[in-house]
PyMOL Python script that loads the backbone (N, CA, C, O; Angstrom):
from pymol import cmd

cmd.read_pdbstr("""\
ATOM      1  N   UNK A   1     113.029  17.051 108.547  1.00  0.00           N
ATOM      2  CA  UNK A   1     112.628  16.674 107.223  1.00  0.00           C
ATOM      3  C   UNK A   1     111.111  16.679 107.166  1.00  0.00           C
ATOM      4  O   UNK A   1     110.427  16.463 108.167  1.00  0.00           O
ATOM      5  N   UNK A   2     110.577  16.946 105.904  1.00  0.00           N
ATOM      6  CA  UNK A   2     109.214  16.975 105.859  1.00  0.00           C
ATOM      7  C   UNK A   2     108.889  16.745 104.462  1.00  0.00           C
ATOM      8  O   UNK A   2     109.422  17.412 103.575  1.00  0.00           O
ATOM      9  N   UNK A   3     107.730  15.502 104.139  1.00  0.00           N
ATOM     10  CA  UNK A   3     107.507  15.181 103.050  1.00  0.00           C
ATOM     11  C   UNK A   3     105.816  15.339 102.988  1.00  0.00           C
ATOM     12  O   UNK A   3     104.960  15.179 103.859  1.00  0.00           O
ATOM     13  N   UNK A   4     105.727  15.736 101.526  1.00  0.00           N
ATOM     14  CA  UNK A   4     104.350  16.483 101.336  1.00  0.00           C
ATOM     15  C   UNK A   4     104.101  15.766 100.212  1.00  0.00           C
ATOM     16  O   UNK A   4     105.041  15.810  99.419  1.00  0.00           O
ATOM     17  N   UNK A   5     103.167  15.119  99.860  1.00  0.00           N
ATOM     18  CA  UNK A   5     102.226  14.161  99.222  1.00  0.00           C
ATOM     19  C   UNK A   5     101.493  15.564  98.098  1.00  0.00           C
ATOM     20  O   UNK A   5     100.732  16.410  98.566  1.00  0.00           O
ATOM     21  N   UNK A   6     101.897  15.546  96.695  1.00  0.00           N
ATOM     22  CA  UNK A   6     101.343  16.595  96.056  1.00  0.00           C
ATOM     23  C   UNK A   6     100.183  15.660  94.905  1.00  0.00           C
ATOM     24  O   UNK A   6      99.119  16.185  94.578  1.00  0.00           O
ATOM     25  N   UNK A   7     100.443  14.746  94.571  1.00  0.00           N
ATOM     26  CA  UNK A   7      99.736  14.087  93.880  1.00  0.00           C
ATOM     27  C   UNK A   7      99.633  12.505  94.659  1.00  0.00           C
ATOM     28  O   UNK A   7     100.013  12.061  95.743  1.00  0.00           O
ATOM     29  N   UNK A   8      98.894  11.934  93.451  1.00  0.00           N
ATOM     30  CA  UNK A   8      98.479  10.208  93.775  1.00  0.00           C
ATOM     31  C   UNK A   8     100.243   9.475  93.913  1.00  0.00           C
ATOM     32  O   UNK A   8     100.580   8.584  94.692  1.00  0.00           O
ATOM     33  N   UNK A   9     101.135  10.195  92.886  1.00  0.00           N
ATOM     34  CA  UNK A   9     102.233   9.488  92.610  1.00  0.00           C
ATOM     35  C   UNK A   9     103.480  10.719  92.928  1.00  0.00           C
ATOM     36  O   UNK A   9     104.632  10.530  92.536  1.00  0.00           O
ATOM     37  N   UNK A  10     103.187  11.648  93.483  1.00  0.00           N
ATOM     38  CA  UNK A  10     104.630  12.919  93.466  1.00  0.00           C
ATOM     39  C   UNK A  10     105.043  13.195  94.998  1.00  0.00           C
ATOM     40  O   UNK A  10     104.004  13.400  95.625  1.00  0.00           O
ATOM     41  N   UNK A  11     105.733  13.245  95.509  1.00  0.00           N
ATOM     42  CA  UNK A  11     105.892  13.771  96.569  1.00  0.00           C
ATOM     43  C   UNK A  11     107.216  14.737  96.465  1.00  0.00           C
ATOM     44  O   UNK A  11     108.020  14.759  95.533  1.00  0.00           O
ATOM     45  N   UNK A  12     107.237  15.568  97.720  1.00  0.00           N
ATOM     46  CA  UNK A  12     107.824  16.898  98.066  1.00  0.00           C
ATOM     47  C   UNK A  12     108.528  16.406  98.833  1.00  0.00           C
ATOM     48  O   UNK A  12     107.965  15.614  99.589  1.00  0.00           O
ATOM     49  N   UNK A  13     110.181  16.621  99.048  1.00  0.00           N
ATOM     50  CA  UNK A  13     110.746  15.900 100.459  1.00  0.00           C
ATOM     51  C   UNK A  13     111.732  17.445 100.537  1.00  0.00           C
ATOM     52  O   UNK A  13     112.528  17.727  99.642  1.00  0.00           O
ATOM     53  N   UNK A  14     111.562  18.109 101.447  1.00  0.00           N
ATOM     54  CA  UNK A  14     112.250  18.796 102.321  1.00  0.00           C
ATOM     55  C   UNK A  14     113.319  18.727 103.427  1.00  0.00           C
ATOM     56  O   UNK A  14     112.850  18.437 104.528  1.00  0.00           O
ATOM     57  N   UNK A  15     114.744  18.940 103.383  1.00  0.00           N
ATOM     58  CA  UNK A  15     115.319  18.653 104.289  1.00  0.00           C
ATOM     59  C   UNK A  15     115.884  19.615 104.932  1.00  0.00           C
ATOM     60  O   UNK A  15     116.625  20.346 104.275  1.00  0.00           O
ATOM     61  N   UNK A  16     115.699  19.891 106.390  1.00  0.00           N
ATOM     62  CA  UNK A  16     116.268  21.111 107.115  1.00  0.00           C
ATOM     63  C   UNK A  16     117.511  20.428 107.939  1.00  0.00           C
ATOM     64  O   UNK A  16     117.932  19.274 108.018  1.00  0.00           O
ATOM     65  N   UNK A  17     117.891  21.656 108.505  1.00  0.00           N
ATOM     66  CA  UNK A  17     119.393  21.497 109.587  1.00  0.00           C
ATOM     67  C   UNK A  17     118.959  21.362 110.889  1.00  0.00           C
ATOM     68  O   UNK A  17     118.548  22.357 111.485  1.00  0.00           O
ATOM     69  N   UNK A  18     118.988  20.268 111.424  1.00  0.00           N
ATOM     70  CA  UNK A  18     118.189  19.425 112.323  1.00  0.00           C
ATOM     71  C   UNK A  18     117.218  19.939 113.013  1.00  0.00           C
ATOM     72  O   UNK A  18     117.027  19.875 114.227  1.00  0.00           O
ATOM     73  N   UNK A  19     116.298  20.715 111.789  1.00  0.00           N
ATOM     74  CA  UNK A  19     114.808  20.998 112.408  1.00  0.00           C
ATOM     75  C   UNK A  19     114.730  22.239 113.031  1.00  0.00           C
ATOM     76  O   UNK A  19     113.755  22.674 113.643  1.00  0.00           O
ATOM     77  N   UNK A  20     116.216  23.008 112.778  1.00  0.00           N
ATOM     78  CA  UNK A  20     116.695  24.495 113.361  1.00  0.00           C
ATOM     79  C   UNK A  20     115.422  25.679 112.527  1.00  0.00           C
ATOM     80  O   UNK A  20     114.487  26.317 113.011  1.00  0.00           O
ATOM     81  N   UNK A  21     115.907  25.571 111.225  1.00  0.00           N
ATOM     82  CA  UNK A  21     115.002  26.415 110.666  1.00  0.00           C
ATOM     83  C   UNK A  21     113.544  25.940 109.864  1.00  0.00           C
ATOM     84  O   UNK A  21     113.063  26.301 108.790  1.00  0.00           O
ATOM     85  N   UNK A  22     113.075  24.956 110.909  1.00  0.00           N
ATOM     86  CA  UNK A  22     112.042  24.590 110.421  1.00  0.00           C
ATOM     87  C   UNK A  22     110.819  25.734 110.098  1.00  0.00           C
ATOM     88  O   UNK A  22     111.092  26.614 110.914  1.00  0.00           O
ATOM     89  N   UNK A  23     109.848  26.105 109.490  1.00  0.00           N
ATOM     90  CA  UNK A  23     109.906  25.455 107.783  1.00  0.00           C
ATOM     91  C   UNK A  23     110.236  26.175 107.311  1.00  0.00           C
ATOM     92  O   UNK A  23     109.355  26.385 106.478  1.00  0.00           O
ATOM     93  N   UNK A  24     111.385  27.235 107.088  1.00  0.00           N
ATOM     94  CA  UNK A  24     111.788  27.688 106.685  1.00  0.00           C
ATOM     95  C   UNK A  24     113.185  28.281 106.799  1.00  0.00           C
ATOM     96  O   UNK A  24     113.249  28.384 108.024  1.00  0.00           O
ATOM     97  N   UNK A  25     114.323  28.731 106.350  1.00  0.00           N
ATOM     98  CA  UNK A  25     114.305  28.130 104.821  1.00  0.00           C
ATOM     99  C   UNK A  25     114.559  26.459 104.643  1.00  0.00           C
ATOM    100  O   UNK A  25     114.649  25.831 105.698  1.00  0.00           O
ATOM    101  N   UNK A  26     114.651  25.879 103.668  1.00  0.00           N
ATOM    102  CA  UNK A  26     115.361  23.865 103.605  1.00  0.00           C
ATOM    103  C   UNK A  26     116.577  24.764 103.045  1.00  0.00           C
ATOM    104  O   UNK A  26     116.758  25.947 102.756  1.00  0.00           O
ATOM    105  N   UNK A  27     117.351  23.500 103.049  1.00  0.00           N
ATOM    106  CA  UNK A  27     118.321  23.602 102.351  1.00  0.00           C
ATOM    107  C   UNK A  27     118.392  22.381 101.440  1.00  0.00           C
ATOM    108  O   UNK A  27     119.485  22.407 100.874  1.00  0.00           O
ATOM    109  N   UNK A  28     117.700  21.361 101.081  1.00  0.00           N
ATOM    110  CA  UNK A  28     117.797  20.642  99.892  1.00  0.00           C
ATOM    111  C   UNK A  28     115.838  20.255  99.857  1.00  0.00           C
ATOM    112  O   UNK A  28     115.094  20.189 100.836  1.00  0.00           O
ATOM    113  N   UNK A  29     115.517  20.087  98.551  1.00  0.00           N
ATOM    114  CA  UNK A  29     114.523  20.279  97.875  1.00  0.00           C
ATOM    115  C   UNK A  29     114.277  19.121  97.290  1.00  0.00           C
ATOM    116  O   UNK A  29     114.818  19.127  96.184  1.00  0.00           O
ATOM    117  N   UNK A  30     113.442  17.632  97.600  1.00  0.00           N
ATOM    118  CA  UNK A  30     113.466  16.926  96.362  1.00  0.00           C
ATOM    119  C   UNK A  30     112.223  16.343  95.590  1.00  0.00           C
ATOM    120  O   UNK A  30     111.143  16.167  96.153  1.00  0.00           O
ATOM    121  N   UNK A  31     112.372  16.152  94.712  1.00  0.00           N
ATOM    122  CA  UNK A  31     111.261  15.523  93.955  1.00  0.00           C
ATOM    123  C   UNK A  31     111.205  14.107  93.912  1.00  0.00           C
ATOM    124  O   UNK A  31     112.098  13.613  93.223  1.00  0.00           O
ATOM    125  N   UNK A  32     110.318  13.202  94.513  1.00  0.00           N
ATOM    126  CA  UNK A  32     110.739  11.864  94.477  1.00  0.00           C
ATOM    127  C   UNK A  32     108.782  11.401  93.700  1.00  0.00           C
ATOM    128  O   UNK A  32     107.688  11.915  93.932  1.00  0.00           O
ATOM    129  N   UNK A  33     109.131  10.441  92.940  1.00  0.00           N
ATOM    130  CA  UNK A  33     107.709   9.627  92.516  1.00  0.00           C
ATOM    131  C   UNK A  33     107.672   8.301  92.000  1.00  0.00           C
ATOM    132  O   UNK A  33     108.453   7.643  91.312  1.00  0.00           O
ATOM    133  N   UNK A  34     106.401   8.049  92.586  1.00  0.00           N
ATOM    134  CA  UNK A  34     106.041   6.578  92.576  1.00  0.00           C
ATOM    135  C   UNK A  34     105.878   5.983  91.785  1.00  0.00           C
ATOM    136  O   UNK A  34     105.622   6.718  90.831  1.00  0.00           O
ATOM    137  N   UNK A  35     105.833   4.220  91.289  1.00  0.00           N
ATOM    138  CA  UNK A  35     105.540   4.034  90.312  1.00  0.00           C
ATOM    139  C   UNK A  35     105.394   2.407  90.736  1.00  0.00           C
ATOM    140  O   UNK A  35     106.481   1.838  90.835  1.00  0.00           O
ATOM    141  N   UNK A  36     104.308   1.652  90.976  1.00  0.00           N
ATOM    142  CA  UNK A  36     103.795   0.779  91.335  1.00  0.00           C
ATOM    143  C   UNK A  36     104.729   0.382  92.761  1.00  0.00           C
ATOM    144  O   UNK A  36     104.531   0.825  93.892  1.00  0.00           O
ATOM    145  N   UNK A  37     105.476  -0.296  92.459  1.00  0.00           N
ATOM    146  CA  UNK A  37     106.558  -1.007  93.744  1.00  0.00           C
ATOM    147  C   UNK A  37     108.020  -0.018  93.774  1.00  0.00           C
ATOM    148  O   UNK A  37     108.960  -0.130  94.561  1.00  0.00           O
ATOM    149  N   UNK A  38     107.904   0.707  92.946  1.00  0.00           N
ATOM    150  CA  UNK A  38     109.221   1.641  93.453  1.00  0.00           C
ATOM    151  C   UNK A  38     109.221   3.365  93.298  1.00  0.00           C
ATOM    152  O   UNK A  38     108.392   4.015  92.662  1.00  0.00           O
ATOM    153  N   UNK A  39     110.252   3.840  93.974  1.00  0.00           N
ATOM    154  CA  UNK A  39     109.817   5.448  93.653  1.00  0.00           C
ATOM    155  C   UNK A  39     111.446   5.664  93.570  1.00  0.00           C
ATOM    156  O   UNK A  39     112.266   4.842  93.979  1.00  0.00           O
ATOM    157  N   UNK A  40     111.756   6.941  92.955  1.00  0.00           N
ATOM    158  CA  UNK A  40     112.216   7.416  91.563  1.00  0.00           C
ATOM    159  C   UNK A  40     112.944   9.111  92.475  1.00  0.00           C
ATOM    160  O   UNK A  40     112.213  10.057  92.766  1.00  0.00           O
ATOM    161  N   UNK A  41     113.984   9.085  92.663  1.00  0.00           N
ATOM    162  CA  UNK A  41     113.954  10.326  92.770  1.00  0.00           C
ATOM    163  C   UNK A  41     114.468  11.518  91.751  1.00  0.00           C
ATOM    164  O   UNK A  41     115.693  11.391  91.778  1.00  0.00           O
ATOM    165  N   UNK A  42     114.255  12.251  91.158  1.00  0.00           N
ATOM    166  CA  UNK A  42     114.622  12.800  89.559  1.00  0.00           C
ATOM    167  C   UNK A  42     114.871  14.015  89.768  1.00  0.00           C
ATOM    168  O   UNK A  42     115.310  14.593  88.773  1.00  0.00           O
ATOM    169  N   UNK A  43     114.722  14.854  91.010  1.00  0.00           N
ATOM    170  CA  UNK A  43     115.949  16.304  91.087  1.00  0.00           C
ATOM    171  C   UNK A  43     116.068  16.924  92.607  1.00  0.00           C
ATOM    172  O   UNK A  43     115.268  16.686  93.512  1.00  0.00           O
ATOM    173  N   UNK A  44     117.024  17.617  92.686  1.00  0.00           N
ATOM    174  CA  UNK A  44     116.954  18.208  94.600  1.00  0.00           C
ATOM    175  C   UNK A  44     117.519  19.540  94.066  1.00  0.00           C
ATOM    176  O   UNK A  44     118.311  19.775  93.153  1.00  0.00           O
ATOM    177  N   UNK A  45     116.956  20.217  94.802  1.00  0.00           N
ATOM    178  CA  UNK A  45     116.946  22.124  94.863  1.00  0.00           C
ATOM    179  C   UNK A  45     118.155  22.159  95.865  1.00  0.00           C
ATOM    180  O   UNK A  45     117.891  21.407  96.804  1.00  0.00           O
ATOM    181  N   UNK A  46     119.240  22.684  95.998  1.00  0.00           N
ATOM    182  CA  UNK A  46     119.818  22.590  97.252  1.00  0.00           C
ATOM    183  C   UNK A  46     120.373  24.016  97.348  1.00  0.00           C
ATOM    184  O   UNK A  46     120.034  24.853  96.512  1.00  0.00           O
ATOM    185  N   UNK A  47     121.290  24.340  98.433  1.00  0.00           N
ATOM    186  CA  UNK A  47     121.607  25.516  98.846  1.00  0.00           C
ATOM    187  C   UNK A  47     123.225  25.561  99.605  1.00  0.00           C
ATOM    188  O   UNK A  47     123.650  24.801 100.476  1.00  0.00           O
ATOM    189  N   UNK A  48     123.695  26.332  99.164  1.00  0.00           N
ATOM    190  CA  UNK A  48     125.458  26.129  99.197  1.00  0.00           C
ATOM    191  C   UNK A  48     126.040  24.824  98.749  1.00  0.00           C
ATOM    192  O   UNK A  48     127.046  24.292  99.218  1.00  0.00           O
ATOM    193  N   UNK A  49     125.105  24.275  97.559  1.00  0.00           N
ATOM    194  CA  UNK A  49     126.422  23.052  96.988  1.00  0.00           C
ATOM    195  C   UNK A  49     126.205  22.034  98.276  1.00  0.00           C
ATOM    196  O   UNK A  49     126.473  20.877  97.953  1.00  0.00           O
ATOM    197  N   UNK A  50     125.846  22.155  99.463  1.00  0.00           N
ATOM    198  CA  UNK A  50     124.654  20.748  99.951  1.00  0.00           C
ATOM    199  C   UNK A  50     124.433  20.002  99.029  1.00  0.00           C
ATOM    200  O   UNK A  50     124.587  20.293  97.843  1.00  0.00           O
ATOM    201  N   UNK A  51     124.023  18.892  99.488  1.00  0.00           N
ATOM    202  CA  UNK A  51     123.546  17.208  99.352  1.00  0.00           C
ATOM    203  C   UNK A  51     122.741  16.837 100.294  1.00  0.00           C
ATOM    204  O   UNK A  51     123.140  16.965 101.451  1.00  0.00           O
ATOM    205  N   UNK A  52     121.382  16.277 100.039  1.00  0.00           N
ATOM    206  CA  UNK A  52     120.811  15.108 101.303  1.00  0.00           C
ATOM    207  C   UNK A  52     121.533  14.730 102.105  1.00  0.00           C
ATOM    208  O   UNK A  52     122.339  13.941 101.613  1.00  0.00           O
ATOM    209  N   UNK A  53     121.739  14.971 103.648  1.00  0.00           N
ATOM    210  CA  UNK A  53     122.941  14.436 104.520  1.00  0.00           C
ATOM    211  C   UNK A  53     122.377  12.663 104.419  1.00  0.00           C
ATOM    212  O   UNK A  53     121.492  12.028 103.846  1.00  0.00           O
ATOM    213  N   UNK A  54     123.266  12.462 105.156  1.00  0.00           N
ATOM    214  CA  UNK A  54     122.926  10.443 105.174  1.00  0.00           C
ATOM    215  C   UNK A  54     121.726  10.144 106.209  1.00  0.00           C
ATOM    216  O   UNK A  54     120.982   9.168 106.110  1.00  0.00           O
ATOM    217  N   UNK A  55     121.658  10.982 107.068  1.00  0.00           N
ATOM    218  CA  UNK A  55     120.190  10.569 108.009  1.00  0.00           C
ATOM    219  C   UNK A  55     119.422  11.082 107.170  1.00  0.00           C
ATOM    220  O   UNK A  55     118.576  10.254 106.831  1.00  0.00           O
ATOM    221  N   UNK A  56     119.292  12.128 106.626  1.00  0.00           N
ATOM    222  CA  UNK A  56     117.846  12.376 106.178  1.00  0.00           C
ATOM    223  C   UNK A  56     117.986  10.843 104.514  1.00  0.00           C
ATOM    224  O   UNK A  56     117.071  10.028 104.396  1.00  0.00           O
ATOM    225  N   UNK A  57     118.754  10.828 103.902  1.00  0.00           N
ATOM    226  CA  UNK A  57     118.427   9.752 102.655  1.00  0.00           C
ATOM    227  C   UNK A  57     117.783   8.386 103.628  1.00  0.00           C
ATOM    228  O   UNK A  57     116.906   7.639 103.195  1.00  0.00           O
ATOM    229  N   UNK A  58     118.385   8.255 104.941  1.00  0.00           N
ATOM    230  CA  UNK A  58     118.264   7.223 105.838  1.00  0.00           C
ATOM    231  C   UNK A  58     116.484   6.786 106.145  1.00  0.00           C
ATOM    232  O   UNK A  58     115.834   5.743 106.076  1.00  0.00           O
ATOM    233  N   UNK A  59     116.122   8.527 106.582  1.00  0.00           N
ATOM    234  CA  UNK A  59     114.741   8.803 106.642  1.00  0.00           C
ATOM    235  C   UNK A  59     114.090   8.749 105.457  1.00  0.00           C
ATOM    236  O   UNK A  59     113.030   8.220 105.791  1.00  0.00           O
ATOM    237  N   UNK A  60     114.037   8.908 104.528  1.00  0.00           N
ATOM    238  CA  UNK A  60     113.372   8.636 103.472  1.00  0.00           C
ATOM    239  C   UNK A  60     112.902   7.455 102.753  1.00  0.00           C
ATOM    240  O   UNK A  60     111.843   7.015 102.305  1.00  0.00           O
ATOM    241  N   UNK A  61     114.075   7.143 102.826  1.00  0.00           N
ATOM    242  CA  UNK A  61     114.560   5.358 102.468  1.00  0.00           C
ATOM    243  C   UNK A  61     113.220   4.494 103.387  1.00  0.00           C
ATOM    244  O   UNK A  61     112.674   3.534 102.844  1.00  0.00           O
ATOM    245  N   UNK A  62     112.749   4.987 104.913  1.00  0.00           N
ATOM    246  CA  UNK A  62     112.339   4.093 105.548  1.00  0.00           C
ATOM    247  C   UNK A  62     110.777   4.422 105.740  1.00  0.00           C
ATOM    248  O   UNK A  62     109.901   3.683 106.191  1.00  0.00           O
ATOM    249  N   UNK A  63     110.662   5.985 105.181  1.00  0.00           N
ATOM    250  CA  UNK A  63     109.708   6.517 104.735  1.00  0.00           C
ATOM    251  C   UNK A  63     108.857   5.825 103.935  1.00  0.00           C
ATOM    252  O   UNK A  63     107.637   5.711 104.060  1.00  0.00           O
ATOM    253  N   UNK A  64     109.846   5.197 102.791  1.00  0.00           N
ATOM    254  CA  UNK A  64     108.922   4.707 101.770  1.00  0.00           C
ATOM    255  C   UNK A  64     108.614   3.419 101.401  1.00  0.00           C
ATOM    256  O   UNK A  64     107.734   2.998 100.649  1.00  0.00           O
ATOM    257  N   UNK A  65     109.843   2.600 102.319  1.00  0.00           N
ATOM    258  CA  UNK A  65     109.863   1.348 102.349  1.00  0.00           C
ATOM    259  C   UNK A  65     108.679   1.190 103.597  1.00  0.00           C
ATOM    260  O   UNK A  65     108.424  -0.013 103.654  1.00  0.00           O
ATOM    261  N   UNK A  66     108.074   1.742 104.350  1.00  0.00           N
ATOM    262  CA  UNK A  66     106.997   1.520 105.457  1.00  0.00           C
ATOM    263  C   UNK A  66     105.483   1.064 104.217  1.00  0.00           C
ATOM    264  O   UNK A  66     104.550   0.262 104.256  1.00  0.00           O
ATOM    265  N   UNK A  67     105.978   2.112 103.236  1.00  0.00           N
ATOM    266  CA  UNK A  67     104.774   2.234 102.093  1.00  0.00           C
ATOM    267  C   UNK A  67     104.384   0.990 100.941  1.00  0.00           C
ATOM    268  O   UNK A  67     103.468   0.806 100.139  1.00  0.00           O
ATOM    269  N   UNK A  68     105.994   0.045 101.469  1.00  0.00           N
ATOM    270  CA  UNK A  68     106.045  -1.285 101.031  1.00  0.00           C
ATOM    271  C   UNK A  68     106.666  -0.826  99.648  1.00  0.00           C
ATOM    272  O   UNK A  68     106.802  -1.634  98.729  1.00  0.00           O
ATOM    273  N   UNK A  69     107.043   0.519  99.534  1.00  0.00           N
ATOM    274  CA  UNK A  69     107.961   0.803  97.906  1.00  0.00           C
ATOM    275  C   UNK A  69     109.616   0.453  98.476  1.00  0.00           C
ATOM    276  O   UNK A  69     109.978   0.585  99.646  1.00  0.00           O
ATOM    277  N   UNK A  70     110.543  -0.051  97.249  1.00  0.00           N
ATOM    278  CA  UNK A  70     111.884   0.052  97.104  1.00  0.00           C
ATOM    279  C   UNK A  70     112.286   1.385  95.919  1.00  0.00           C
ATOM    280  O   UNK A  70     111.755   1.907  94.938  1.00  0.00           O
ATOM    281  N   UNK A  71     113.458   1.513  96.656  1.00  0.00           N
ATOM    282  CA  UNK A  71     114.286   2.629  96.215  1.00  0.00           C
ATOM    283  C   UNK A  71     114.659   1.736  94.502  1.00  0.00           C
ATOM    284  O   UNK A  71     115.086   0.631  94.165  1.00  0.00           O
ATOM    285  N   UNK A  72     114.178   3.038  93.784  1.00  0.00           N
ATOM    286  CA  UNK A  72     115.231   2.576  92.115  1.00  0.00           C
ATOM    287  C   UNK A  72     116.399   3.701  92.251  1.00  0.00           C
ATOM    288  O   UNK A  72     116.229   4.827  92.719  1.00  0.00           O
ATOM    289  N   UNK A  73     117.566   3.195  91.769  1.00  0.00           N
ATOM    290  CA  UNK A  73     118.745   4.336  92.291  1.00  0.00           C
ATOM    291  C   UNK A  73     118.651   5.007  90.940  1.00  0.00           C
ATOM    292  O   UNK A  73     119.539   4.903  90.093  1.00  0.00           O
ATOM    293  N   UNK A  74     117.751   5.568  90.805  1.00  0.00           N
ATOM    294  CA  UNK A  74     118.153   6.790  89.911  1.00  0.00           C
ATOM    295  C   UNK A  74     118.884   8.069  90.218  1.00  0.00           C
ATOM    296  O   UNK A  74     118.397   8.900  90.985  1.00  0.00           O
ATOM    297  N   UNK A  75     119.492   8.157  89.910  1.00  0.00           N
ATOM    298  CA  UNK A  75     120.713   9.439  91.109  1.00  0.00           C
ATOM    299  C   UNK A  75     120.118  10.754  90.601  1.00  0.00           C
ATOM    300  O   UNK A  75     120.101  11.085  89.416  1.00  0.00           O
ATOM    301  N   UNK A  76     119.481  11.693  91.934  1.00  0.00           N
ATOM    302  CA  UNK A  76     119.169  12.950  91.573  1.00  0.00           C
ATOM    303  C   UNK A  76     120.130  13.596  90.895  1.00  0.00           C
ATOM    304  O   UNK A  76     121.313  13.258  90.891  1.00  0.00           O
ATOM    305  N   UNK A  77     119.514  14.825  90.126  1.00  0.00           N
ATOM    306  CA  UNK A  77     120.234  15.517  89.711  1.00  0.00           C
ATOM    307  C   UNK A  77     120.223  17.335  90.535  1.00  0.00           C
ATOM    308  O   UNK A  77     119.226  17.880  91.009  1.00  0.00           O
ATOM    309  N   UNK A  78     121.738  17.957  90.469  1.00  0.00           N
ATOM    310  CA  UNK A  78     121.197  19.116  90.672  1.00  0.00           C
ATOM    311  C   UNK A  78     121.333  20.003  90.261  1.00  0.00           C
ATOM    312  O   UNK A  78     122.337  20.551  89.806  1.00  0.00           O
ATOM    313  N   UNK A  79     119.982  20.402  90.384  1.00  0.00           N
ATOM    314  CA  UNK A  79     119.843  21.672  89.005  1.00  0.00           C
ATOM    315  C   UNK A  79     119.785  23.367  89.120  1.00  0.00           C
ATOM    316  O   UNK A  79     119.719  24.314  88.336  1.00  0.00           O
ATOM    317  N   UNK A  80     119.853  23.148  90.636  1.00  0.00           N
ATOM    318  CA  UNK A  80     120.044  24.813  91.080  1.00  0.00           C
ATOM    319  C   UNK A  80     120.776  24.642  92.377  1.00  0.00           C
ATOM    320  O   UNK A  80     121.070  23.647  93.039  1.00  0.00           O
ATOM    321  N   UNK A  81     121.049  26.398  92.585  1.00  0.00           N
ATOM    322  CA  UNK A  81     121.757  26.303  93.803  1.00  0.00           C
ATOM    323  C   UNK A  81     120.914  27.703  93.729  1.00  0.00           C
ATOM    324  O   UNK A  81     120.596  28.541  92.885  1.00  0.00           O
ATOM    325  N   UNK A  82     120.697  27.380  95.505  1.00  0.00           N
ATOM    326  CA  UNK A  82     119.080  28.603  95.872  1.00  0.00           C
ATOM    327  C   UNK A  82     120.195  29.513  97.182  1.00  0.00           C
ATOM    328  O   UNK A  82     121.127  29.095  97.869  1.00  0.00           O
ATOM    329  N   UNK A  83     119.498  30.965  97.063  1.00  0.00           N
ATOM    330  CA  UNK A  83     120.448  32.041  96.959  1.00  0.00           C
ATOM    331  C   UNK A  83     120.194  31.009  98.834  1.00  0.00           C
ATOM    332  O   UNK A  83     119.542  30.068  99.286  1.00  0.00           O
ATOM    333  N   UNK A  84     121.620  32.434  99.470  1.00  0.00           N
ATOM    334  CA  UNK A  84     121.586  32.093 101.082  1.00  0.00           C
ATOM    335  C   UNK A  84     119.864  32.721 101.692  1.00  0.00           C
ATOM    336  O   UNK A  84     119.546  32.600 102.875  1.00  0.00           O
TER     337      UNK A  84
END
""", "prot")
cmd.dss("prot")
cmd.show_as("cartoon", "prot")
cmd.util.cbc("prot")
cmd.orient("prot")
């Protein structure tokens, strides 16, 4: 997994198949952003109908709670499915 800081408040979260085809290709894509004490996740790119597996939501989760943010469960949405 790999998360990329694009703005003050946006981040990039990338999730690969245990780091096999690192960095390239992911197979899920997400958009997560901040907003004083919590962050927001609002869409994931994914590839064959994939989902965030549970370690990587696991990793994220602890990602951001280190940052002293809590999760708001806004449930991604998904809005593409990216070719093989």
């Amino acid at each position: 997994m790999s998360i990329q800081q694009v703005s003050d408040a946006v981040f990039i979260v990338r999730c690969y198949e245990n780091g096999q085809n690192y960095p390239d290709p992911h197979y899920v894509a997400m958009t997560i952003v901040i907003d004083s004490d919590s962050y927001f996740v609002f869409a994931y790119l994914c590839r064959n109908g994939l989902s965030p597996s549970l370690k990587h939501n696991k990793q994220i989760h602890a990602f951001f709670k280190k940052m002293g943010l809590k999760p708001a469960y806004v449930r991604g949405k998904h809005i593409h499915v990216m070719d093989k």
